[in-house]
C-alpha positions as CSV (number, residue, x, y, z in Angstrom):
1,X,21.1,34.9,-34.1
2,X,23.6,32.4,-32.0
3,X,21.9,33.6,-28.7
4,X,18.6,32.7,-30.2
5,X,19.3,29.7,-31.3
6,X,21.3,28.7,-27.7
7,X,17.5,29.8,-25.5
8,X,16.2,27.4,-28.1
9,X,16.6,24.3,-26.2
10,X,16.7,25.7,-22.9
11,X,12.8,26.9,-23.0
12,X,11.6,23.9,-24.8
13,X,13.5,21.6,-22.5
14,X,10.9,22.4,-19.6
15,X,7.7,22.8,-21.4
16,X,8.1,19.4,-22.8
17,X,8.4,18.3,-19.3
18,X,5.3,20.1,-18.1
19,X,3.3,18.5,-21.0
20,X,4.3,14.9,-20.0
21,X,3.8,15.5,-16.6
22,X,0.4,16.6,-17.9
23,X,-0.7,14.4,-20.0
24,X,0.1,11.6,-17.9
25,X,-2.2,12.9,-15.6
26,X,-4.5,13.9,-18.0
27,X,-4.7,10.8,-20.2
28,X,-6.0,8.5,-17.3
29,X,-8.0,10.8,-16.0
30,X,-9.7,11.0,-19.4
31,X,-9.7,7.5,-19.7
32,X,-11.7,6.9,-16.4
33,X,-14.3,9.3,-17.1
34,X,-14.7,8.0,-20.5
35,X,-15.3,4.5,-18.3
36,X,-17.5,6.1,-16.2
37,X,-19.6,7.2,-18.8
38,X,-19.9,4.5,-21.0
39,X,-21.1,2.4,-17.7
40,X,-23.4,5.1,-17.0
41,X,-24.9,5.0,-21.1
42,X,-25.1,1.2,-20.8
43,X,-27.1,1.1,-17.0
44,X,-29.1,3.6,-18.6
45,X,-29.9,2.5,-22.1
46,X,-30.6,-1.4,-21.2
47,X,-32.6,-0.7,-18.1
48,X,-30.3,-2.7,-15.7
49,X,-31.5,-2.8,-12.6
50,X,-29.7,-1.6,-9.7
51,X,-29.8,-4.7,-7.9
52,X,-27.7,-6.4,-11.0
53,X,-26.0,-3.3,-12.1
54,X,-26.0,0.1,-10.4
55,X,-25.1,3.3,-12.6
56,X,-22.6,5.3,-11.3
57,X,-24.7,8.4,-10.4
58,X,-26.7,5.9,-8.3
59,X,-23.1,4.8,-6.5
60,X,-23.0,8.4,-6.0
61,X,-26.1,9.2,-4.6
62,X,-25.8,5.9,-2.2
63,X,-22.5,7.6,-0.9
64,X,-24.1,10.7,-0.3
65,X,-27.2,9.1,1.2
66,X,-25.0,6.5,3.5
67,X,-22.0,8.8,4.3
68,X,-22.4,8.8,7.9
69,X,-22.3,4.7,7.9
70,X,-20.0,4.2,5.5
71,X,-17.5,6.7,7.2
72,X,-17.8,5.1,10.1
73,X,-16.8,1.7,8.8
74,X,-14.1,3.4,6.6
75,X,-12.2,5.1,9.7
76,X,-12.3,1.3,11.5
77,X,-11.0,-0.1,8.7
78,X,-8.4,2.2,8.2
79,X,-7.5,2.2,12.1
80,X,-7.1,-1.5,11.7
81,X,-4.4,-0.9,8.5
82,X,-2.5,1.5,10.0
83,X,-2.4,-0.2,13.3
84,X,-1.1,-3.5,11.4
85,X,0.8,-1.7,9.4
86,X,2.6,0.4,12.5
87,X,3.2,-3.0,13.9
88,X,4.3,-4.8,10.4
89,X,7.2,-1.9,10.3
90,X,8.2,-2.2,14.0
91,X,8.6,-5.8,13.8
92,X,10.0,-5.8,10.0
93,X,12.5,-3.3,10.5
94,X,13.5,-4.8,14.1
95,X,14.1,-8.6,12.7
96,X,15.5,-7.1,9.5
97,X,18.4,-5.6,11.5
98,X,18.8,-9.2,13.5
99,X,19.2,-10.7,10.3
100,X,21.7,-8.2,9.2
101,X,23.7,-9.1,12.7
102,X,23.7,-12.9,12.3
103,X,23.9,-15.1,9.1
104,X,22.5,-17.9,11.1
105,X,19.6,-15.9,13.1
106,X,18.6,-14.9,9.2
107,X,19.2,-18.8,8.1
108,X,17.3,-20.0,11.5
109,X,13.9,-17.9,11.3
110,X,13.6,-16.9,7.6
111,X,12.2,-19.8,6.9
112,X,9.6,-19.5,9.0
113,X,8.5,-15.6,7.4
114,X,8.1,-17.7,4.2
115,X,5.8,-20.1,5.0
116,X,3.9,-17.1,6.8
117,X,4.2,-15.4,3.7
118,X,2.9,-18.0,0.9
119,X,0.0,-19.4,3.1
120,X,-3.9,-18.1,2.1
121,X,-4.5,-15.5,4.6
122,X,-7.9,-17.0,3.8
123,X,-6.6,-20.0,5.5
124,X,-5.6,-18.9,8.5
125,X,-8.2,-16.6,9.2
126,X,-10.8,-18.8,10.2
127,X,-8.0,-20.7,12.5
128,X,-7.3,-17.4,14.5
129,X,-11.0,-16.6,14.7
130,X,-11.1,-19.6,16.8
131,X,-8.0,-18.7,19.4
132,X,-8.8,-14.9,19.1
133,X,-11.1,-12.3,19.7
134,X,-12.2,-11.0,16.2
135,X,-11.1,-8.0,16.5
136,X,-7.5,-9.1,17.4
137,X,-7.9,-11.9,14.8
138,X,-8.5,-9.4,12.0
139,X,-5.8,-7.3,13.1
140,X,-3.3,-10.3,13.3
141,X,-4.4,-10.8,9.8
142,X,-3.4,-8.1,8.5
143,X,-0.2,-7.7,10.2
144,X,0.8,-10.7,8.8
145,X,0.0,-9.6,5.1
146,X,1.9,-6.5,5.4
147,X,4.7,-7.8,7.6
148,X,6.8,-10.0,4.8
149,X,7.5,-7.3,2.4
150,X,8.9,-5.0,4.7
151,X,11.1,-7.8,6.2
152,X,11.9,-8.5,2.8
153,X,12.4,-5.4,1.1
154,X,14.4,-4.0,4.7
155,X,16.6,-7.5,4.7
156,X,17.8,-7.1,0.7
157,X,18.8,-2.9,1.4
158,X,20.9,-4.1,4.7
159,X,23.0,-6.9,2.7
160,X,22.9,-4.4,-0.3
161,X,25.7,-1.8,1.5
162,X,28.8,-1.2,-1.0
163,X,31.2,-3.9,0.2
164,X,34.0,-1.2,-0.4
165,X,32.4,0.8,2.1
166,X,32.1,-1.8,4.3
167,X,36.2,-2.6,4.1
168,X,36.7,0.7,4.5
169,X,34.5,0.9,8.1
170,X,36.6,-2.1,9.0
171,X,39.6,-0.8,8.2
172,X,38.9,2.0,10.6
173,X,38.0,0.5,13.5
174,X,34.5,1.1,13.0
175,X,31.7,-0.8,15.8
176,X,29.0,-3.6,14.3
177,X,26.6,-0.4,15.5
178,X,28.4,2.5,13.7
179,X,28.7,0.4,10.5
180,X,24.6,-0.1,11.0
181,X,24.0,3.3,11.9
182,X,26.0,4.9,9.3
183,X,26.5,2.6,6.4
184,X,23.9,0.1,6.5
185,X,20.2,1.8,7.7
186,X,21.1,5.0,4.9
187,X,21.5,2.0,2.2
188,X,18.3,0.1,2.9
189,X,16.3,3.3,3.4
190,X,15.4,3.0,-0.3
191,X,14.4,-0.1,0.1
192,X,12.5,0.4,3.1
193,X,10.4,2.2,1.5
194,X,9.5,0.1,-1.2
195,X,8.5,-2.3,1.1
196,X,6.6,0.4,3.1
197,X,4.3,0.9,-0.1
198,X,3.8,-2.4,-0.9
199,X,2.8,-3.2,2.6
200,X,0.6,-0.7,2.7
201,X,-1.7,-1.8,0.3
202,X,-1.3,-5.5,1.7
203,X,-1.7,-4.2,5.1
204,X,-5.9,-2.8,3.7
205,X,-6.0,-6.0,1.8
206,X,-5.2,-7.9,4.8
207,X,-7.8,-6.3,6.9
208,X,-10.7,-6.2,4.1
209,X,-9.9,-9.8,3.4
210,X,-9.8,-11.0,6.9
211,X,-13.0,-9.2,7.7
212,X,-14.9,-11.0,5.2
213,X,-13.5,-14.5,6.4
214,X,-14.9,-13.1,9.7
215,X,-18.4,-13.1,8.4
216,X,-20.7,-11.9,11.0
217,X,-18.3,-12.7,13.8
218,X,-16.8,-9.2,12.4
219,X,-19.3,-7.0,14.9
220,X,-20.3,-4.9,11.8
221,X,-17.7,-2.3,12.0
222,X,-15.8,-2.2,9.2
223,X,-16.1,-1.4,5.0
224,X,-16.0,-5.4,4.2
225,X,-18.5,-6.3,6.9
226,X,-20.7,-3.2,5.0
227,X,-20.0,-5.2,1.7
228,X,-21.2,-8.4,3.3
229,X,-24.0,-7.0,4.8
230,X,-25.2,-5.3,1.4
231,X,-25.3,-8.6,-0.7
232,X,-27.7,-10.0,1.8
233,X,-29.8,-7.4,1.7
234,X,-29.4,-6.9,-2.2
235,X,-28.1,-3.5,-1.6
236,X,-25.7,-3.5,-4.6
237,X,-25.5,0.8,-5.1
238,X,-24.1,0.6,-1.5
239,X,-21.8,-2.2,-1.9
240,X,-20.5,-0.8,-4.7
241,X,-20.1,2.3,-2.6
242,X,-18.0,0.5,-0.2
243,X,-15.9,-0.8,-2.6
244,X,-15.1,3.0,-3.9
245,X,-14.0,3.9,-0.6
246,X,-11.6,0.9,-0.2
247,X,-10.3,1.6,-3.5
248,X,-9.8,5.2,-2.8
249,X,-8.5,4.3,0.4
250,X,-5.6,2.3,-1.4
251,X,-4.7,4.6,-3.6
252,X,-4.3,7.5,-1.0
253,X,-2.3,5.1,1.0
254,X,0.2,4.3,-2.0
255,X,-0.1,8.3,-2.9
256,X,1.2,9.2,0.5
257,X,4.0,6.7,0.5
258,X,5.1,7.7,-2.4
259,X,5.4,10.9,-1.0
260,X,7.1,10.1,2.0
261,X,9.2,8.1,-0.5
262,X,9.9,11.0,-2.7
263,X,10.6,13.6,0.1
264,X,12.9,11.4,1.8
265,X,15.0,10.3,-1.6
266,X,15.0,13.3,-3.8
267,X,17.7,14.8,-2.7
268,X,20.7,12.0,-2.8
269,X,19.5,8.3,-4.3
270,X,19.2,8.1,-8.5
271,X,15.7,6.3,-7.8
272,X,13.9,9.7,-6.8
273,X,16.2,11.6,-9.0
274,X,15.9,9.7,-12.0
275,X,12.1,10.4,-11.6
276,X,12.4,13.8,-11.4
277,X,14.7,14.3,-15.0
């Protein structure tokens, strides 16, 4: 009777697990194709045109019918995120551990990320449109969209070592580079990373955002040039096509972040672990 009741909590322990894990990817799931329908029931039962309103199976069938475009223009787009994303890290990461070196380097230049940081990217793409080729100009853009988070994020988990740890590499001798090496890059992994899926995101937003400031000077390459080029020619099922892809887009780019995140942190910070429990 006492074993049964001791395997009691030790098989229900899991299963409830499994069925949050479950439901909470079941429940949105459900959610959005409840959505999907109820669009699909409205387009269909008021007779909304698909110049105002396209039903979903129409987005669907545009997809199909423009894949080979629409591809096209996703794969630039996405070359232009990761490439301003590659260099957001380098140049993050790089001025992060400057910062970490020198009180006043960090005092000197931070200022400077800021204002970088809080002005319209819709401001100052039309500025470097002027002083840049547009591809470059796009890029630049979003480089500097995804840049400040990663600065950000990598600056807070280099200042955020245990000071007891840090005493303790002092009091044995240890070099500026050990203590960086060692000490200081494990502790802002974490927050890296952070930065790394927020930026990102930012890094797409960047280059969809700049694109459209580009207007026609964009070369018609990428998804918001597509989206630009569909509301002039009232072509709302492929615009809203478009705009699938750059959402999808996102969320694989957050998804495999997290990822990265999760196989990096699992084993050792409470952050990962915590999720796991």
């Amino acid at each position: 009777m006492s074993a049964s009741t001791d395997d009691t909590p030790a098989t229900s322990g899991p299963s409830r697990m499994d069925a949050t894990r479950l439901a909470a990817i079941l429940l949105p799931v459900a959610i959005l194709l409840l959505a999907v329908a109820g669009w699909e029931a409205a387009v269909q039962l008021n007779e909304i045109p698909p110049y105002i309103l396209p039903a979903p199976s129409q987005i669907a069938a545009t997809l199909v019918k423009d894949w080979p475009v629409l591809f096209g223009s996703l794969l630039v787009t996405l070359r232009i995120t990761f490439l301003a994303l590659f260099a957001a890290v380098v140049g993050g990461v790089l001025l992060a551990i400057l910062f970490a070196q020198s009180r006043w380097i960090e005092l000197s230049f931070f200022p400077f990320a800021v204002i970088l940081q809080v002005t319209p990217i819709v401001a100052i793409a039309p500025l470097l449109l002027i002083y840049l080729e547009p591809g470059t100009a796009v890029l630049v853009c979003a480089f500097l969209v995804a840049f400040f988070p990663i600065l950000s994020n990598t600056a807070l988990g280099l200042a955020s070592a245990d000071h007891n740890l840090r005493d303790l590499f002092d009091l044995y001798g240890a070099s500026r580079f050990k203590q960086l090496v060692y000490l200081r890059l494990p502790a802002a992994l974490p927050y890296f990373l952070g930065g790394l899926r927020i930026g990102g995101g930012m890094a797409l937003i960047g280059a969809i955002v700049a694109e459209i400031a580009a207007g026609t000077a964009g070369q018609g390459s990428g998804l918001a040039f597509r989206i630009i080029e569909s509301g002039y020619r009232l072509n709302i099922p492929r615009m809203f096509a478009a705009l699938f892809l750059i959402s999808v887009a996102g969320i694989l780019i957050f998804l495999l972040f997290t990822a990265l995140s999760h196989l990096l942190l699992h084993r050792w910070h409470e952050s990962a672990r915590k999720r796991e429990a």
